[in-house]
C-alpha positions as CSV (number, residue, x, y, z in Angstrom):
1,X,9.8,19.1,-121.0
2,X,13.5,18.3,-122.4
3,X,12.0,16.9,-125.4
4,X,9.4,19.1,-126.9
5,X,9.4,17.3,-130.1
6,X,8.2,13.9,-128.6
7,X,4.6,15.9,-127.5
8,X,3.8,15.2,-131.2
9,X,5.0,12.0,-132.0
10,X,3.1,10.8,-129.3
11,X,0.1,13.1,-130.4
12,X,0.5,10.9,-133.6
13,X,-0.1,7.9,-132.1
14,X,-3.5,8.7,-130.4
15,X,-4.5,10.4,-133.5
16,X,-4.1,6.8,-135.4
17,X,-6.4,5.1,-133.2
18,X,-8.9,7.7,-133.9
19,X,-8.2,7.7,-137.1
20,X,-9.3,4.3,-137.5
21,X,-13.0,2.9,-138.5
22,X,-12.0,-0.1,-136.8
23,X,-14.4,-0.5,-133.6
24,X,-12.4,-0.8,-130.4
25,X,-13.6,-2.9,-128.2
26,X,-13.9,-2.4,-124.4
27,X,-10.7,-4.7,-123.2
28,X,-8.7,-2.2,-126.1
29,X,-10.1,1.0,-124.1
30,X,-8.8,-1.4,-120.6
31,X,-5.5,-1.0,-122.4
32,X,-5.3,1.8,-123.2
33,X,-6.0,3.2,-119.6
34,X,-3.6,0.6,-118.5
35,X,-0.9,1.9,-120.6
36,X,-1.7,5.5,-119.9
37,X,-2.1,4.5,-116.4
38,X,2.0,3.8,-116.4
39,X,3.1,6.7,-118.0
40,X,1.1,8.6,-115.3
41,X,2.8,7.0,-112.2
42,X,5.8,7.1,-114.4
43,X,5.5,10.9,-114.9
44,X,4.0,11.5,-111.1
45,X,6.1,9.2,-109.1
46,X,8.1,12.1,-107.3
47,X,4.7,12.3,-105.1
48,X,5.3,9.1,-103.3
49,X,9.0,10.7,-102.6
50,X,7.1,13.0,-100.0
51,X,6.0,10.8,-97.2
52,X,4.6,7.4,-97.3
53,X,0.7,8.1,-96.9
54,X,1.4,9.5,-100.8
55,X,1.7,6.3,-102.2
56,X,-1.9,5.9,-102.2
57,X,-2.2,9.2,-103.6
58,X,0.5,8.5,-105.7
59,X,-1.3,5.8,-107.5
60,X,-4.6,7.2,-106.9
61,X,-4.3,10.0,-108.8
62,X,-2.5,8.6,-111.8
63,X,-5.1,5.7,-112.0
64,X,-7.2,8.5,-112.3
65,X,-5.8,11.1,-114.9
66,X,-5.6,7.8,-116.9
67,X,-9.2,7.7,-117.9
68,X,-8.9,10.7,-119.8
69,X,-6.7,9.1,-122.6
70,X,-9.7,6.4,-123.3
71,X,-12.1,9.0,-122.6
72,X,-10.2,11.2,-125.4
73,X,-10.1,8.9,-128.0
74,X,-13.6,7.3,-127.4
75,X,-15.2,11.0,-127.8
76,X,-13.3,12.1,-130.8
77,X,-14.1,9.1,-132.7
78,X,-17.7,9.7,-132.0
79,X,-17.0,13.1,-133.4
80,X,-15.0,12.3,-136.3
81,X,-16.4,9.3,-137.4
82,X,-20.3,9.4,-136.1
83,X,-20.9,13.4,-136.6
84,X,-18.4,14.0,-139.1
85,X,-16.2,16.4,-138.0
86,X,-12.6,17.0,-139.8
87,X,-10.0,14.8,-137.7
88,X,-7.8,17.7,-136.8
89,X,-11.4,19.9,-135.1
90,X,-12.3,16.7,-133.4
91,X,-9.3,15.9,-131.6
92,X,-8.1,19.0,-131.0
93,X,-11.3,20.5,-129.2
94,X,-12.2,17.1,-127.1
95,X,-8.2,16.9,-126.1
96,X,-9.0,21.0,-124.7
97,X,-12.2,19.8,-123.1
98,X,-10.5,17.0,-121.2
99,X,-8.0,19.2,-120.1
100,X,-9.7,21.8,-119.0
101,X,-12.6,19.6,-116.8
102,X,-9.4,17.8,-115.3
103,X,-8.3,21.8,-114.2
104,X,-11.4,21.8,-112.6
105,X,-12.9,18.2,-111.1
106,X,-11.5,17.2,-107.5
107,X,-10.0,20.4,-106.7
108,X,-8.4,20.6,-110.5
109,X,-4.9,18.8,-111.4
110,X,-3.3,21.0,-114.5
111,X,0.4,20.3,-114.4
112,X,1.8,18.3,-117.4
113,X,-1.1,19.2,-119.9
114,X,0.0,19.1,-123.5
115,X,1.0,22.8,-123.5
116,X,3.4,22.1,-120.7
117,X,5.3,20.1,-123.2
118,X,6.8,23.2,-125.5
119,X,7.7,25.1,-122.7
120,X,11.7,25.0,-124.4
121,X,10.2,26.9,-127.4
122,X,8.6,30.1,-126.1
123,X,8.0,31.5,-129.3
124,X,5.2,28.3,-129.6
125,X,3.8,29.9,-126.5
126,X,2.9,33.6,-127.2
127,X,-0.6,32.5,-128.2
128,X,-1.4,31.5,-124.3
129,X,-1.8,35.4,-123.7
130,X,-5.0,35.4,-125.7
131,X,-6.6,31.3,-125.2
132,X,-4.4,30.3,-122.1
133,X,-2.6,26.9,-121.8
134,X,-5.3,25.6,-123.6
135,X,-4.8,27.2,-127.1
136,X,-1.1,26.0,-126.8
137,X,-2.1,22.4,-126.3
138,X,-5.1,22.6,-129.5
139,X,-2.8,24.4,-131.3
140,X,-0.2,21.0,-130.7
141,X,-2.7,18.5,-131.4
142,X,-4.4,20.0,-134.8
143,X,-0.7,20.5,-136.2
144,X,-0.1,16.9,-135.0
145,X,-3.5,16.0,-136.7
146,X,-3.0,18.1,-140.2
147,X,0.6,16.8,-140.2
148,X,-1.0,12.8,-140.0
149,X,-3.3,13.7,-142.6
150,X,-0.9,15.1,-145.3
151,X,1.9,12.2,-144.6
152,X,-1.2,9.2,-145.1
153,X,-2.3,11.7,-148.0
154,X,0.6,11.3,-150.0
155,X,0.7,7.9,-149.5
156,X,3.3,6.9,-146.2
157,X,1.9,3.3,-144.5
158,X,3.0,2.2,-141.3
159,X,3.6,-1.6,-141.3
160,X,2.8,-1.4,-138.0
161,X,-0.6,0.4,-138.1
162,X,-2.8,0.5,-141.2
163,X,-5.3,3.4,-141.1
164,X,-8.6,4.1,-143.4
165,X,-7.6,6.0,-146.2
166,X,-7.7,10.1,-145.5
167,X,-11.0,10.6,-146.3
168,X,-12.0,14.3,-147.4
169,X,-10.6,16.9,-150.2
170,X,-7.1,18.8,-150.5
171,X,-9.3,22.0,-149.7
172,X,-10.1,21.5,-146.6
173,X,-6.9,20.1,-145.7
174,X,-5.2,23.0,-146.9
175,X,-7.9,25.0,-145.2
176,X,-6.6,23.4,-141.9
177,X,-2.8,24.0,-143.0
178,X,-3.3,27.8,-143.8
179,X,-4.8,28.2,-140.2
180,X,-2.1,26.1,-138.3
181,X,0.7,27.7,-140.4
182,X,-0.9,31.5,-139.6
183,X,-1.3,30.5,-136.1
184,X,1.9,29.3,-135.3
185,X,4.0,32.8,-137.8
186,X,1.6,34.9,-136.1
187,X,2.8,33.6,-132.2
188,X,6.4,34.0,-133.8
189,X,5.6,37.3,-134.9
190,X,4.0,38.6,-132.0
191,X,6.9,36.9,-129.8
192,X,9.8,39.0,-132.2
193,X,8.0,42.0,-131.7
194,X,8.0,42.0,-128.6
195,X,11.6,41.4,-128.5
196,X,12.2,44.0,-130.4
197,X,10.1,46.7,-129.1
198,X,12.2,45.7,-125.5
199,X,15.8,46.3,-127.7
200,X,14.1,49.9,-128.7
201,X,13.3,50.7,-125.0
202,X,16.7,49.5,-123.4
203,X,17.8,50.6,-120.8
204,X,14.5,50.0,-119.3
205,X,14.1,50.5,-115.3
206,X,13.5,47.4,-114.0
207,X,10.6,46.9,-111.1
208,X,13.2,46.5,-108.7
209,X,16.1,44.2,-107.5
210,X,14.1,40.6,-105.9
211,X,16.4,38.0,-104.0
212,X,15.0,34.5,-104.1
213,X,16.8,32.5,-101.8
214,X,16.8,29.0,-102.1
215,X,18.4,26.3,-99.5
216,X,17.9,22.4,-98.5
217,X,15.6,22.6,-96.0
218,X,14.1,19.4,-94.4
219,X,10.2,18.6,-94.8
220,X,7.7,18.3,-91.5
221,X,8.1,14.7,-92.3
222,X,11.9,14.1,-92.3
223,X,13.0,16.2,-89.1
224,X,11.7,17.5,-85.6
225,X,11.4,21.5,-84.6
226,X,15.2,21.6,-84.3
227,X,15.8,20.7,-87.9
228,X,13.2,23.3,-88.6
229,X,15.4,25.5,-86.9
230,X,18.5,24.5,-88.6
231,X,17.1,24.8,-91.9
232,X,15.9,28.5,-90.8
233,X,19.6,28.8,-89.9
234,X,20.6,27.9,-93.5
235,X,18.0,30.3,-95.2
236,X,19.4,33.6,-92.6
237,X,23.6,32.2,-93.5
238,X,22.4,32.5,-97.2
239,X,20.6,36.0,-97.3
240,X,23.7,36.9,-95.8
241,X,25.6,35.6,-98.2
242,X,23.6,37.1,-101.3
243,X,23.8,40.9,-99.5
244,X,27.7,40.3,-98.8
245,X,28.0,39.1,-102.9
246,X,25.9,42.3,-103.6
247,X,28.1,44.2,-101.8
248,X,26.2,47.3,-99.6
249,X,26.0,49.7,-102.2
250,X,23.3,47.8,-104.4
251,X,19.4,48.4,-103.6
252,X,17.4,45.5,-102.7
253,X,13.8,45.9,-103.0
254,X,12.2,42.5,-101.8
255,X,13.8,39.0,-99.9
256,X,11.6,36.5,-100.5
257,X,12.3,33.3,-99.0
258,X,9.9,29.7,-99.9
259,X,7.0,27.9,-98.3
260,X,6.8,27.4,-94.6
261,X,11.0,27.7,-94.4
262,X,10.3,31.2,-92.0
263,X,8.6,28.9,-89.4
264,X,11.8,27.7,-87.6
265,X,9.5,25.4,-85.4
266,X,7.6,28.3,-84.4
267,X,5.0,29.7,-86.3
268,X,3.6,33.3,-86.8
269,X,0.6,34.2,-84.0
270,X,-2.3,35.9,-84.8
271,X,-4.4,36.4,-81.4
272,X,-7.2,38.9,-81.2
273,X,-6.5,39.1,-77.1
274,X,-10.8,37.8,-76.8
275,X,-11.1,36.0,-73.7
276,X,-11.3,31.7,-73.6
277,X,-7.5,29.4,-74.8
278,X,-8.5,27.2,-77.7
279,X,-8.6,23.5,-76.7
280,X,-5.8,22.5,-78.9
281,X,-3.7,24.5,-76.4
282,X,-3.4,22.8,-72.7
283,X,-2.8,26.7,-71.2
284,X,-4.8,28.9,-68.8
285,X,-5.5,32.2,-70.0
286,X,-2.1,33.4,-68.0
287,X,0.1,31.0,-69.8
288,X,-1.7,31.6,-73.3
289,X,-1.2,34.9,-72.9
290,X,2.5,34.1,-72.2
291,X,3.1,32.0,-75.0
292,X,1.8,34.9,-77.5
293,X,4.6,36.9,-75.9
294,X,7.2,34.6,-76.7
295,X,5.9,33.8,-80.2
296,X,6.5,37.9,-80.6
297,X,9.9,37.8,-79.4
298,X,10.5,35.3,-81.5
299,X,10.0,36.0,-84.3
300,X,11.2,39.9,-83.4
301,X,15.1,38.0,-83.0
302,X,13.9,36.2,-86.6
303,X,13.8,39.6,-88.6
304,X,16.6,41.2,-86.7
305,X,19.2,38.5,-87.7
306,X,17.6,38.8,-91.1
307,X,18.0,42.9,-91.5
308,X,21.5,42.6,-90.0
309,X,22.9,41.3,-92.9
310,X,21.7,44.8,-94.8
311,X,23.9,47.7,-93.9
312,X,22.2,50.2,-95.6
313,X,18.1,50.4,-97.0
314,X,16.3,47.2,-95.7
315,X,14.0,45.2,-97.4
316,X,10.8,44.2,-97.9
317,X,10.2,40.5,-96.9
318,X,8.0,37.8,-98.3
319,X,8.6,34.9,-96.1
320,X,6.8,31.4,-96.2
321,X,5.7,30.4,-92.6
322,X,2.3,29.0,-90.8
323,X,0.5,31.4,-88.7
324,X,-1.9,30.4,-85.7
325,X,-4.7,32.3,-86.2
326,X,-7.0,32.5,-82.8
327,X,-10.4,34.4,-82.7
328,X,-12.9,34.0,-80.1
329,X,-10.8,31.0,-79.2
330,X,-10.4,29.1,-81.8
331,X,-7.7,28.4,-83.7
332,X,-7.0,28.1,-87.4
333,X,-3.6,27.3,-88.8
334,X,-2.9,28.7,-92.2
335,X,0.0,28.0,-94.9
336,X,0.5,31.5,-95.2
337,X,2.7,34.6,-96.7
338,X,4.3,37.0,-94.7
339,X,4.9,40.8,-96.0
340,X,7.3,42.3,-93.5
341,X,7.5,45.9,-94.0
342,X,11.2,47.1,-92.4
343,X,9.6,50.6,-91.1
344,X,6.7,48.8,-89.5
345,X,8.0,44.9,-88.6
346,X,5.6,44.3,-86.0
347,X,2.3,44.9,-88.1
348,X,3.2,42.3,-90.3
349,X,0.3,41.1,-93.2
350,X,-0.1,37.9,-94.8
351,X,-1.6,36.2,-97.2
352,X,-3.4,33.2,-96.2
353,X,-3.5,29.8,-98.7
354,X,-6.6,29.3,-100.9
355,X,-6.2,26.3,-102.8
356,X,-5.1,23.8,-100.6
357,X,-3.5,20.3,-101.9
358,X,-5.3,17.1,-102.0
359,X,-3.7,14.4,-100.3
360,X,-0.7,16.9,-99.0
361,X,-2.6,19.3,-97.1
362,X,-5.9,17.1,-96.4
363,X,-6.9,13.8,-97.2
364,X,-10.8,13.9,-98.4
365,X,-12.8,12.6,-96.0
366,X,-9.7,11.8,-93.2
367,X,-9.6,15.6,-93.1
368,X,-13.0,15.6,-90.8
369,X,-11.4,13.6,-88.2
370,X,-9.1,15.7,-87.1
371,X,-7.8,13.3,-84.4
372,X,-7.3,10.8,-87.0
373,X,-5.6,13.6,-89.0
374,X,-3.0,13.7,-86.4
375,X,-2.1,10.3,-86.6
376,X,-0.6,10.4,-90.3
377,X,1.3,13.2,-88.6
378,X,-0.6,16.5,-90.4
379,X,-1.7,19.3,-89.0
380,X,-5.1,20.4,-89.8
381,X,-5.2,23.3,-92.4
382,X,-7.6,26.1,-93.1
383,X,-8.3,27.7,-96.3
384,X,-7.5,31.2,-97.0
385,X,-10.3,33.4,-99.0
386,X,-8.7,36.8,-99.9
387,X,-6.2,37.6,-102.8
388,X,-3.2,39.9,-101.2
389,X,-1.2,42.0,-103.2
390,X,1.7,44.5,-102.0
391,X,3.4,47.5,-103.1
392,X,7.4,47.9,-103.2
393,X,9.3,51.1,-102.5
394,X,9.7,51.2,-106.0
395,X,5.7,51.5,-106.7
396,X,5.6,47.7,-108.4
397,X,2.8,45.6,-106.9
398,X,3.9,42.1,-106.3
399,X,1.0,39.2,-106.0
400,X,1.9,35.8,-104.2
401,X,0.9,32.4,-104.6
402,X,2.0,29.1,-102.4
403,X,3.2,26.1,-103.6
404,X,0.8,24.4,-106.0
405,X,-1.3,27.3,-106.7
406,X,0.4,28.2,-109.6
407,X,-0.4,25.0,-111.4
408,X,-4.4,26.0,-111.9
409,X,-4.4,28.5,-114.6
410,X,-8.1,30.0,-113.5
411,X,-6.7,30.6,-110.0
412,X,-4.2,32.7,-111.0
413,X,-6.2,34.6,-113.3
414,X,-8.5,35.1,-110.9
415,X,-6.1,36.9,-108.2
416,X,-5.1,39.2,-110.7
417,X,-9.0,40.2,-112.2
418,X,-9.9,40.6,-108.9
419,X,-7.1,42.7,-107.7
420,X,-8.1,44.7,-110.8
421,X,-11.3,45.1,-110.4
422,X,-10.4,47.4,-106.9
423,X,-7.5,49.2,-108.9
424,X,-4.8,47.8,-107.8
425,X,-3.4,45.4,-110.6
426,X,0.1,43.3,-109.8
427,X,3.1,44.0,-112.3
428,X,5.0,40.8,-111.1
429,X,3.5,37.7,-110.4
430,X,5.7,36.0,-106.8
431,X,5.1,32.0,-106.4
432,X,6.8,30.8,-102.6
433,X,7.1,26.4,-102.4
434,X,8.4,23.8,-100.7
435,X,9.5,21.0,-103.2
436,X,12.1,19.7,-100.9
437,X,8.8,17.2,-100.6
438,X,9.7,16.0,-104.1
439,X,13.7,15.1,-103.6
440,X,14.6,16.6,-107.0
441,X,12.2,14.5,-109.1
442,X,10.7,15.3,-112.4
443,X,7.7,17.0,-110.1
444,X,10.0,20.6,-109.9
445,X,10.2,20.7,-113.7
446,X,6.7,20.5,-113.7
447,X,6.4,22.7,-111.5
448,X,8.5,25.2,-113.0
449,X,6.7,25.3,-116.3
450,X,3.2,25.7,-115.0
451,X,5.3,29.3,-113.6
452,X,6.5,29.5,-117.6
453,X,2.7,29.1,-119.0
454,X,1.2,31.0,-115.8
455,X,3.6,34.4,-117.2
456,X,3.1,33.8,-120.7
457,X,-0.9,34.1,-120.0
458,X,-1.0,36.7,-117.9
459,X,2.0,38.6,-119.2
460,X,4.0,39.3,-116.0
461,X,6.8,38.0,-114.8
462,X,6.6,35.4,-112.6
463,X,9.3,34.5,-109.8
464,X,9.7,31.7,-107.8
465,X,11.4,30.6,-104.5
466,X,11.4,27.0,-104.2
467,X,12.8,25.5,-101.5
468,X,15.4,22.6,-102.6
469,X,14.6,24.2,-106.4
470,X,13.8,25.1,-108.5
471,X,14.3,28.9,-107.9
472,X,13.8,30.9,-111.2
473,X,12.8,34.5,-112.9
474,X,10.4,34.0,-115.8
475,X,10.2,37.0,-117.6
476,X,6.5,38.1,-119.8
477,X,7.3,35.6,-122.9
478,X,7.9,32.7,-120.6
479,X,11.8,32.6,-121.0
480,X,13.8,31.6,-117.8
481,X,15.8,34.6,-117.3
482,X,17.9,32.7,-114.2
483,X,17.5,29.5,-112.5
484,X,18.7,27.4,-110.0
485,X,19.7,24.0,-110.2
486,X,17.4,21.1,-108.1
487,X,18.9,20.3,-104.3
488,X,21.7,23.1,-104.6
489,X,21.8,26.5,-102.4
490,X,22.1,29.7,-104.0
491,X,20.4,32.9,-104.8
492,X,18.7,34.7,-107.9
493,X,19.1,38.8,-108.0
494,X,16.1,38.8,-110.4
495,X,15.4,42.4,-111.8
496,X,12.5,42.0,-113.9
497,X,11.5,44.7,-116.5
498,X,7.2,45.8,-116.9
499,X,4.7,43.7,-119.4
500,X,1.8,44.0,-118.6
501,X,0.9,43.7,-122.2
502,X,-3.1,43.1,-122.5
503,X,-4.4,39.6,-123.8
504,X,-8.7,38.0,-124.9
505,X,-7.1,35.6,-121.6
506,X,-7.2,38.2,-119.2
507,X,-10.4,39.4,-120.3
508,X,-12.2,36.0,-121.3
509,X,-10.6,33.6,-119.6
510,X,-11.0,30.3,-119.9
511,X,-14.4,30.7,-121.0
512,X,-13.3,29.7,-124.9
513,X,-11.9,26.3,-123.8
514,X,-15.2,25.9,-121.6
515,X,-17.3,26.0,-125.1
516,X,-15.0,23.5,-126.4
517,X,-15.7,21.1,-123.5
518,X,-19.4,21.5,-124.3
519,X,-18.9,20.2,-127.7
520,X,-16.4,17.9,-126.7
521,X,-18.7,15.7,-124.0
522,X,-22.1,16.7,-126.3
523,X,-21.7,12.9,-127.1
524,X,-21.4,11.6,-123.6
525,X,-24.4,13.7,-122.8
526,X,-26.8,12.6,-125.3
527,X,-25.7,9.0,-124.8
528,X,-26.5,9.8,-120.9
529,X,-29.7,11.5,-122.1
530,X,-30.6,8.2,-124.6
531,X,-30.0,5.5,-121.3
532,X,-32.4,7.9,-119.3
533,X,-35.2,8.1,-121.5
534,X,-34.9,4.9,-121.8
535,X,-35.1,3.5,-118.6
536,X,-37.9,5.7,-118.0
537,X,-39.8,4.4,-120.8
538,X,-38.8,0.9,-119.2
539,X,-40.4,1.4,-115.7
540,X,-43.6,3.2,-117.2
């Protein structure tokens, strides 16, 4: 992410091996998935910082992203070399198609795709409003691709790597340049523009004054309820804090606080008062009923310390915290979003987790045991099923996501077409996490620019309260307006201005990159189809 540059260089290197007539022989592929297999757990290994059961998910699921390097270069030499296809087409649509089925397979992992990697250059990023993440990262790899052709073209040899002569004519090679060179003027363009036509409109009235809070609060795994509690502590001292800084004359619209910190040991209840305790609970009905009462008060004293700290308008919340939901006496527990309206605090809404995480949330398979669940110390999560969105007193519409959710590109587009579709469209984009699980690793920069590339597409800004960081305000273009440094407290008075500028990726989708993934595994499918046939053929 430092280093954009080095996303090409290494694109170079790929691109020599398919490049290359040379067969490569099955123990080259091995070593290749090896090698890619490293770099993986290299780039991933903040995942085994969360508790120890995430070693084996830690190398699990690097083992596995490593097949798609192999798998990349196997399918665009077919391409290139069997079908013909110019280098820079073949690469660049099979390296989209692998992405995008890895968005998608197991629940979908799309951090740290190529895109991801120019995240420090935002003007190389205004072209993920109309193809997504995905036109960032083809757009990488063909002008890695033209720019290997044109430098073996005029004659440069590596002595360590010898390629195959560039085949093809200077047409279509300047073809390919014209393209890469419009594409990447006209993002610049359309990134300046937009720059400018904000400089015309100044002052422009912001969608309201957002605290993100952000503390070091200790994970489930590291602490008991009373950490919990003292970590609460921490996030109520710092809210205070920003409102004193503020001083009581300036507005504040929205607190928002990160994943889960809201809990304080004791989570939000949700009890629809039916008749019959649910068996995870040890109660009569008296003594169930009596425990709802004190969850209330609870979390009653929570909000007062909270508003305390405002003399004059209170705000909205958005607070991370489970909630206990019990119908007809059973109990779900949901990672949830609080919306805490100041003239109604006791009918508070939330917004229940969709996308839950693999291996941090449930374990496939373990996850239907739940008694066996309970022994790797994790409480057994249900999935949300409804996109929330909520107004401000200032008319803007925020939409939330928790924790990971941010990372999937289709999820979020999908919130926001939905909440469209029933008039009621978001103008700022809210993402609440708990990466104190990740002790400051490379995992929150990743993180962070999956919020960079989720903005960029959908043209909103995008804000995010990360527990233990990192805490930022991404504004339409993906440029970090404010952020806050990994495993430091603080607080972000983020005032972001409308976009909601329209884009083929709000419309469409991801549906171009899907078409690319059709042409991109057409190999591996008629290869499939071939070793059918044929085995039919065999048993007849």
């Amino acid at each position: 992410m430092h280093f954009p540059w080095a996303a090409y260089l290494a694109c170079g290197c790929w691109i020599t091996l398919v490049a290359n007539s040379e067969p490569i022989r099955p123990r080259e592929y091995w070593s290749i998935w090896l090698a890619s297999a490293l770099c993986w757990l290299a780039l991933l290994q903040g995942i085994r910082l969360a508790y120890w059961p995430l070693y084996a998910g830690w190398v699990a699921l690097s083992l596995y992203l490593a097949v798609y390097l192999p798998l990349f270069i196997g399918l665009s030499r077919t391409l290139h070399h069997r079908y013909r296809i110019s280098l820079p087409i073949a690469v660049s649509v099979v390296w989209v198609g692998c992405e995008l089925v890895r968005a998608y397979f197991a629940t979908g992992f799309a951090a740290c795709m190529l895109a991801h990697s120019q995240t420090p250059w935002p003007g190389m990023l205004q072209i993920a409003s109309q193809f997504g993440a995905y036109g960032v990262s083809f757009l990488v790899m063909m002008l890695s691709a033209v720019g290997y052709q044109w430098i073996q073209a005029m004659g440069v040899r590596f002595r360590w790597f010898q390629a195959d002569k560039i085949k093809g004519n200077w047409a279509v090679r300047l073809v390919h340049s014209v393209v890469i060179v419009a594409a990447i003027l006209g993002s610049l363009a359309y990134d300046r523009s937009y720059q400018a036509w904000i400089d015309s409109q100044k002052p422009i009235k912001p969608l309201g004054r957002i605290l993100l809070i952000q503390e070091n609060m200790p994970t489930i795994f590291d602490g008991d309820s009373i950490d919990s509690q003292i970590g609460w502590q921490r996030y109520e001292q710092q809210t205070s804090l920003a409102a004193k800084s503020l001083g009581p004359q300036e507005r504040v619209d929205l607190v928002v606080w990160p994943e889960s910190t809201f809990t304080g040991g004791i989570p939000r209840f949700d009890w629809d008062k039916s008749p019959g305790v649910p068996p995870e609970f040890e109660d009569s009905e008296s003594e169930f009923e009596y425990r709802f009462s004190q969850f209330n008060s609870n979390h009653q004293f929570k909000l007062n310390r909270i508003f305390d700290s405002f003399s004059e308008k209170l705000p909205f919340l958005l607070v991370g915290s489970d909630v206990l939901k019990v119908r007809n006496g059973k109990l779900e527990r949901y990672n949830s979003a609080l919306w805490i309206n100041p003239e109604q605090p006791n009918a508070v809404e939330y917004y229940a987790k969709g996308h839950l995480v693999m291996f941090g949330e449930y374990i496939p398979v373990v996850s239907w045991f739940p008694k066996l669940v309970a022994t790797f110390g994790m409480g057994q999560l249900a999935s949300g099923e409804m996109a929330v969105n909520w107004h401000l007193s200032s008319g803007a519409v925020v939409s939330p996501t928790i924790c990971f959710e941010n990372v999937l590109p289709h999820v979020v587009r999908s919130r926001i077409a939905a909440s469209k579709s029933l008039g009621n469209p978001p103008d700022i984009l809210i993402n609440i996490t708990n990466d104190g699980w990740f002790r400051g690793s490379s995992i929150l920069n990743h993180h962070l620019a999956n919020g960079v590339l989720a903005a960029v597409e959908n043209r909103r800004p995008m804000l995010i309260a990360a527990n233990n960081g990192i805490s930022a305000w991404i504004d339409g273009t993906g440029r970090v307006q404010l952020a806050l440094p990994p495993l430091e407290a603080g607080f972000i008075a983020a005032e972001p201005i409308p976009d909601g500028r329209w884009g083929l990726w709000q419309w469409l989708g991801d549906w171009p990159a899907r078409i690319l993934a059709l042409f991109a595994f057409a190999p591996a499918m008629e290869w499939l189809s071939r070793r059918f046939l044929k085995r039919n053929k065999v048993e007849k």
